[in-house]
C-alpha positions as CSV (number, residue, x, y, z in Angstrom):
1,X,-22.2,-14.9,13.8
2,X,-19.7,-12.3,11.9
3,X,-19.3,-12.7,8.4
4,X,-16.0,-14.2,6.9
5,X,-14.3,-13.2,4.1
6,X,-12.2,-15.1,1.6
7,X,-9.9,-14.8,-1.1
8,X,-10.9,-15.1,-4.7
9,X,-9.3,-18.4,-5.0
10,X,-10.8,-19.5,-1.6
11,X,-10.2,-19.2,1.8
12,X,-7.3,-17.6,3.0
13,X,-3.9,-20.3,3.9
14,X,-4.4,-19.9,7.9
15,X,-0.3,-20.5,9.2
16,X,-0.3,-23.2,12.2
17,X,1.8,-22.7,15.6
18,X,4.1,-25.5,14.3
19,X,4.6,-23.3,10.8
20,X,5.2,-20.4,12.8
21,X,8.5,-22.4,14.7
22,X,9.6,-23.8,11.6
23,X,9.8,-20.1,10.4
24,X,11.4,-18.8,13.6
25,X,13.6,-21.6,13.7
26,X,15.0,-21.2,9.9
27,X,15.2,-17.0,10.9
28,X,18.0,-17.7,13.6
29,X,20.3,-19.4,11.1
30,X,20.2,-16.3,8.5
31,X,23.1,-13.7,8.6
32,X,21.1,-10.5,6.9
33,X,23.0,-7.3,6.4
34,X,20.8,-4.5,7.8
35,X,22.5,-1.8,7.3
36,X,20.8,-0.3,4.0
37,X,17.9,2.3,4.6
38,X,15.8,4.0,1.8
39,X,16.8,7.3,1.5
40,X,14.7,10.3,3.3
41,X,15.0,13.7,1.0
42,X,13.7,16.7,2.4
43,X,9.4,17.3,1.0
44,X,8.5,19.8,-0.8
45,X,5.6,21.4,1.9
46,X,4.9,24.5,0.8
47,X,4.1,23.4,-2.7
48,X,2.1,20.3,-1.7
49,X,-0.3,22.7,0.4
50,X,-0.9,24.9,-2.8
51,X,-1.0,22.3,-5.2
52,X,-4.8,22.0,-6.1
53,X,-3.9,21.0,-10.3
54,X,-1.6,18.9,-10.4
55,X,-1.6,15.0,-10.1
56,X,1.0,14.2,-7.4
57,X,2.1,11.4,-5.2
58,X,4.7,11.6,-2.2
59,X,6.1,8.4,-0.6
60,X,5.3,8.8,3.2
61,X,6.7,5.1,4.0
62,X,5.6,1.6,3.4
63,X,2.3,1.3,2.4
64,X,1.3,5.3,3.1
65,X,1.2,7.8,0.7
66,X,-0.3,11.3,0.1
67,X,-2.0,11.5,-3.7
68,X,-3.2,14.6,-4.9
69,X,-5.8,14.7,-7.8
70,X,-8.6,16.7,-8.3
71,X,-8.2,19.0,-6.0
72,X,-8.2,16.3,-3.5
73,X,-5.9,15.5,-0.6
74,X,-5.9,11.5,-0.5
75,X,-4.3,9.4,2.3
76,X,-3.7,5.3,1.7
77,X,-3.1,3.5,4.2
78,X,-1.7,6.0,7.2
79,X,1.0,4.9,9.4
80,X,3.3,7.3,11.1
81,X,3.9,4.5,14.2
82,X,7.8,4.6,15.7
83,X,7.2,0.6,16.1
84,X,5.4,-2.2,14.4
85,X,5.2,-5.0,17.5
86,X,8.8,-5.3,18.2
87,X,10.6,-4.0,14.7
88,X,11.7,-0.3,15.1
89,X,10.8,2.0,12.1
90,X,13.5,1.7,9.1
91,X,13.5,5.3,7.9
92,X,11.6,8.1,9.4
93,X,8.4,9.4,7.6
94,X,8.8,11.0,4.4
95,X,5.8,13.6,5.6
96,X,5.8,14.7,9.3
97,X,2.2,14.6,10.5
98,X,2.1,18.6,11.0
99,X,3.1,18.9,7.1
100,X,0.7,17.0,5.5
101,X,-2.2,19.6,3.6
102,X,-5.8,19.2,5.1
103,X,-7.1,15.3,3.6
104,X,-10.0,15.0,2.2
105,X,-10.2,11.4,1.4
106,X,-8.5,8.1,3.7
107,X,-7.9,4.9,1.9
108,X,-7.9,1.9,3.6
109,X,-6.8,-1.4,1.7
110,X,-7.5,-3.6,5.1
111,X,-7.2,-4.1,8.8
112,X,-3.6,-5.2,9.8
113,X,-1.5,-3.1,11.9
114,X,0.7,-1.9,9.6
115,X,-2.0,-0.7,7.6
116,X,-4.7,1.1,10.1
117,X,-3.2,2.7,13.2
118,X,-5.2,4.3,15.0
119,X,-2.9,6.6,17.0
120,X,-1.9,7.8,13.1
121,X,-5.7,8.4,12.3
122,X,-6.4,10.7,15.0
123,X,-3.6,12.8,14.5
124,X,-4.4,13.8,10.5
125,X,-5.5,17.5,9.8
126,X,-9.0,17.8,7.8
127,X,-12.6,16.4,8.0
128,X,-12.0,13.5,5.8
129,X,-14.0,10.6,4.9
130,X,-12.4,7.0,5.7
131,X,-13.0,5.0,3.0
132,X,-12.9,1.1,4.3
133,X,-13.2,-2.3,3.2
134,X,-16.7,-4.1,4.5
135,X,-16.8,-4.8,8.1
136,X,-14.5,-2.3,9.5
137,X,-16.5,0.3,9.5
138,X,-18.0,-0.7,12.9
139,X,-14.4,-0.4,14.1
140,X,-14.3,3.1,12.8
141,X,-17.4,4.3,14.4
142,X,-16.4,2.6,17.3
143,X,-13.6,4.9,18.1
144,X,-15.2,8.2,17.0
145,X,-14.7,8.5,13.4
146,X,-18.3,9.7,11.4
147,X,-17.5,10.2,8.1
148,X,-17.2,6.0,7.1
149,X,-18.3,4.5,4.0
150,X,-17.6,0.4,3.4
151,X,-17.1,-0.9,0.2
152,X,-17.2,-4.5,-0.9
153,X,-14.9,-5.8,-4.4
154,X,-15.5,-3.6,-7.3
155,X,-17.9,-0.9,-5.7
156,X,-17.0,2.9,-6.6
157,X,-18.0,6.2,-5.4
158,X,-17.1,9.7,-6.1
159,X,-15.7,12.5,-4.6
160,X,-16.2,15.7,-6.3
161,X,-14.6,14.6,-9.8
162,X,-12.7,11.6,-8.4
163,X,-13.2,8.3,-8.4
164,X,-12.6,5.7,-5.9
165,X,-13.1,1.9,-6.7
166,X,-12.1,-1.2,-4.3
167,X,-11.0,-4.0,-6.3
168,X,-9.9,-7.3,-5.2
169,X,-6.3,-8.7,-3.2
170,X,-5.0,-11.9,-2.2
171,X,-4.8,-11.4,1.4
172,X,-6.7,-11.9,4.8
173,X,-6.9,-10.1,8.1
174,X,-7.0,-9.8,12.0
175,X,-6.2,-7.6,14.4
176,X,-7.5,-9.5,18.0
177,X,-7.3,-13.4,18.5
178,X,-10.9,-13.2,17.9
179,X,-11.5,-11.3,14.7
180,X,-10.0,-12.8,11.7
181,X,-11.0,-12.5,8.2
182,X,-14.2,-10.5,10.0
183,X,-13.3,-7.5,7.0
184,X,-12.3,-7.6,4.0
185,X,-9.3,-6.5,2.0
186,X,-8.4,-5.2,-1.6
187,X,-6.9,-2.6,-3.1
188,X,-8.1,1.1,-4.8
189,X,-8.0,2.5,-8.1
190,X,-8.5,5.9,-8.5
191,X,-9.8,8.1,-11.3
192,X,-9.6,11.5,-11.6
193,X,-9.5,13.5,-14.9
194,X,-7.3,11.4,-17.3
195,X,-5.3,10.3,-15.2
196,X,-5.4,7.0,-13.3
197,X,-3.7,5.1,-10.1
198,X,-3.8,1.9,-8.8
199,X,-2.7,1.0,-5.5
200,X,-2.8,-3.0,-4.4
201,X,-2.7,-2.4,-0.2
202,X,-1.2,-5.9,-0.1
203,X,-1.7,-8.9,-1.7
204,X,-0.1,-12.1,-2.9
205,X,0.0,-13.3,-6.5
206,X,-3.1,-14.4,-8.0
207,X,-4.6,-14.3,-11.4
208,X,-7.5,-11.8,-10.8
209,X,-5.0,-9.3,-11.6
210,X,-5.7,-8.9,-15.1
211,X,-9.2,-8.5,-14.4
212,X,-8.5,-5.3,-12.7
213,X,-6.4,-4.2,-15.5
214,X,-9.3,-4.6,-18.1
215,X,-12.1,-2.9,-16.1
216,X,-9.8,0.4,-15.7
217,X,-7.8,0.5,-18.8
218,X,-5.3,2.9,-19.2
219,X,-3.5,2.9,-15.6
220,X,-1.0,5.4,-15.2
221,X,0.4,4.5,-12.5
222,X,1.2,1.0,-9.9
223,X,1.8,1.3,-6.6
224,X,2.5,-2.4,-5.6
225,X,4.3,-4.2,-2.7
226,X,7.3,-5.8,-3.1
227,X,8.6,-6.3,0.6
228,X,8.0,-8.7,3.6
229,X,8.1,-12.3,1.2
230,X,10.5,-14.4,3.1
231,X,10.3,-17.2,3.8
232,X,7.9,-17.6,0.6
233,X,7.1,-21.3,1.9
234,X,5.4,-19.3,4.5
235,X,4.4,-15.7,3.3
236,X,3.2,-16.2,-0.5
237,X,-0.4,-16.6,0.1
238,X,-0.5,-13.2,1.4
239,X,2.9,-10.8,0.1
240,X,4.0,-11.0,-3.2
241,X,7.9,-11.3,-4.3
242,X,9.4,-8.5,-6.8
243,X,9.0,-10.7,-9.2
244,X,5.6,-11.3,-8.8
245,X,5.3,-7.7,-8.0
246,X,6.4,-6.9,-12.2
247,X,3.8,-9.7,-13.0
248,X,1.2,-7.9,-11.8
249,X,2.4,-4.5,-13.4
250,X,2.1,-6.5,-16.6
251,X,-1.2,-7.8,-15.9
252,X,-2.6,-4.8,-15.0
253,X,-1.5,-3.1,-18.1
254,X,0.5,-0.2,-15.8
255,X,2.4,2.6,-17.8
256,X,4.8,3.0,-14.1
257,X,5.4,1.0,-11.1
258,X,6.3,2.7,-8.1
259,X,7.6,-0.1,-5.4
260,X,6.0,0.0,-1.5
261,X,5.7,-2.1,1.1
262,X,9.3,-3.4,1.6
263,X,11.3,0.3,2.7
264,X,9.9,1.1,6.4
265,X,9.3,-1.9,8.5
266,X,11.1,-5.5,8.9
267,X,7.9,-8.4,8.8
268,X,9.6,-11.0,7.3
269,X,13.6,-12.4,6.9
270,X,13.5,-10.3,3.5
271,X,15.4,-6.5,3.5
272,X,14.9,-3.6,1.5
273,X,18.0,-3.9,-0.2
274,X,17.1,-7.4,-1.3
275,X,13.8,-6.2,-2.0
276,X,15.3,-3.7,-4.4
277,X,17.6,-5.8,-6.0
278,X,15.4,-8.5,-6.8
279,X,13.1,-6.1,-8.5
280,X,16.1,-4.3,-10.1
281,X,16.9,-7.5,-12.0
282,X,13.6,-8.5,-13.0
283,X,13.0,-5.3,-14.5
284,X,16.1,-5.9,-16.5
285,X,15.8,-9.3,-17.2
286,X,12.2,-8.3,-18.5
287,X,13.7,-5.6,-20.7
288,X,11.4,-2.7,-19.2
289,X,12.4,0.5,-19.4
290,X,13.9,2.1,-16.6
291,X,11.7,5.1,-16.7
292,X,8.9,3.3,-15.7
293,X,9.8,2.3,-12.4
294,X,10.3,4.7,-9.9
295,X,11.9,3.9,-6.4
296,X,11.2,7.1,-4.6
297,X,12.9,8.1,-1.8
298,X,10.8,9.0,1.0
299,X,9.5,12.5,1.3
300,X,9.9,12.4,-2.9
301,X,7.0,14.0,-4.9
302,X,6.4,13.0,-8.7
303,X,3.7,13.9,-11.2
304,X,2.1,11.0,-12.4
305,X,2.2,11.8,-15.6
306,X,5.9,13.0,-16.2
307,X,8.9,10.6,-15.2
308,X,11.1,13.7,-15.8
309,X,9.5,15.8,-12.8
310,X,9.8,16.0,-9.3
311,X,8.9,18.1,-7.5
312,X,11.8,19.8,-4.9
């Protein structure tokens, strides 16, 4: 018998067939206008290939980013697919494949689609490691991959100067009828130098947040997900809204939040536009500073530590 996983709170809210028809049902009656995309603004390659100093992070597209730190190339999450089941890709890739510098490190937050693709995997340059949550490194090894290490909530290893720890999500997983919850999920904070990142993979709202926030203090920077959280009858156990989204930047104790998650593919009723604009007026209604949240455009580089610098 394959292990389960759970959520903090519990096991995770499993939908029914009838909850799945209400949703379908309500999604027919909605007029959405689709015609927003996140813009695509041409990378930087050259520099991102040298770049072995400075503290970086390029949006690639939804949950997929390359983070430099340490001298380290690090993937999260890799997804260059055209098509996630029936939904078309939004925007094209912020990094082509053939641009991306050798990787040294893959971060996996957990085992859905749109989070590990395989044909995505295969096609990145370097010998990296895959760092996984617990139970999918069978799948790795599986399909060729040797370099596999499985982590369980709050476990950290290094990588030359860097540190990686998997810390806990709201979520659950499957990707076969006959396979759910069989891994684990969570997100990664990383630690390099003195500077620090923390990206969620995806999560709903939960109060385990905070928790994060005081066992890595100081967190430069939050990459959290804002999209794919409507209807929230049905998708709040597992996606967060905006609004929850600047909750956990608060719990966490977050010096900027960078947005994910809602820009490449269409899961749920929600679109990016909305996605933005909810998050937009939270932020103001909060009274944050508008420096500390940064919607990049894909293909975008920043230093983590400097609002005022991107890199072009």
């Amino acid at each position: 018998m394959r292990k389960r996983y759970e959520n903090p709170d519990g096991p995770p809210v499993v939908r029914t067939f009838a909850d799945l028809r209400r949703w379908r049902r309500e999604r027919r009656e909605k007029v959405k206008d689709l015609s927003y995309r996140v813009p695509n603004v041409e990378p930087n390659v050259e520099w991102l290939r040298g770049n072995r100093s400075e503290c970086s992070v390029t949006a690639v597209g939804h949950a997929t980013f390359l983070i430099q730190t340490g001298g380290l190339n690090v993937i999260t999450d890799p997804v260059w697919a055209e098509r996630m089941g029936f939904e078309r890709r939004l925007s094209p890739p912020g990094l082509k494949l053939d641009e991306i510098p050798p990787i040294d490190v893959v971060l996996i937050s957990h085992g859905h689609y749109d989070h590990l693709h395989l044909g995505s995997l295969r096609r990145l340059p370097g010998d990296f490691t895959a760092f996984v949550p617990e139970g999918l490194g069978r799948w790795f090894r599986r399909r060729g991959f040797r370099r596999v290490r499985e982590f369980s909530w709050w476990e950290e290893a290094s990588v030359e100067n860097v540190s990686f720890a998997f810390v806990p999500a709201k979520h659950w997983t499957r990707r076969t009828p006959w396979d759910t919850n069989t891994s684990h999920w969570g997100g990664w904070v990383i630690s390099g130098g003195n500077s620090r990142l923390y990206f969620a993979g995806d999560s709903g709202y939960w109060s385990g947040f905070a928790e994060i926030g005081e066992r890595f203090p100081g967190i430069d920077l939050a990459l959290l997900p804002i999209g794919a959280y409507e209807p929230e009858w049905f998708m709040s156990e597992s996606h967060m809204s905006p609004e929850e989204a600047v909750r956990v930047f608060a719990d966490v104790g977050a010096r900027t939040f960078v947005p994910m998650h809602y820009d490449t593919f269409r899961l749920a009723d929600d679109t990016p536009r909305e996605a933005l604009q909810r998050l937009e007026a939270e932020w103001k209604r909060r009274g944050l500073a508008k420096d500390k949240l940064w919607v990049l455009p894909l293909g975008e580089t920043r230093l983590w530590y400097s609002p005022d610098i991107t890199i072009m």
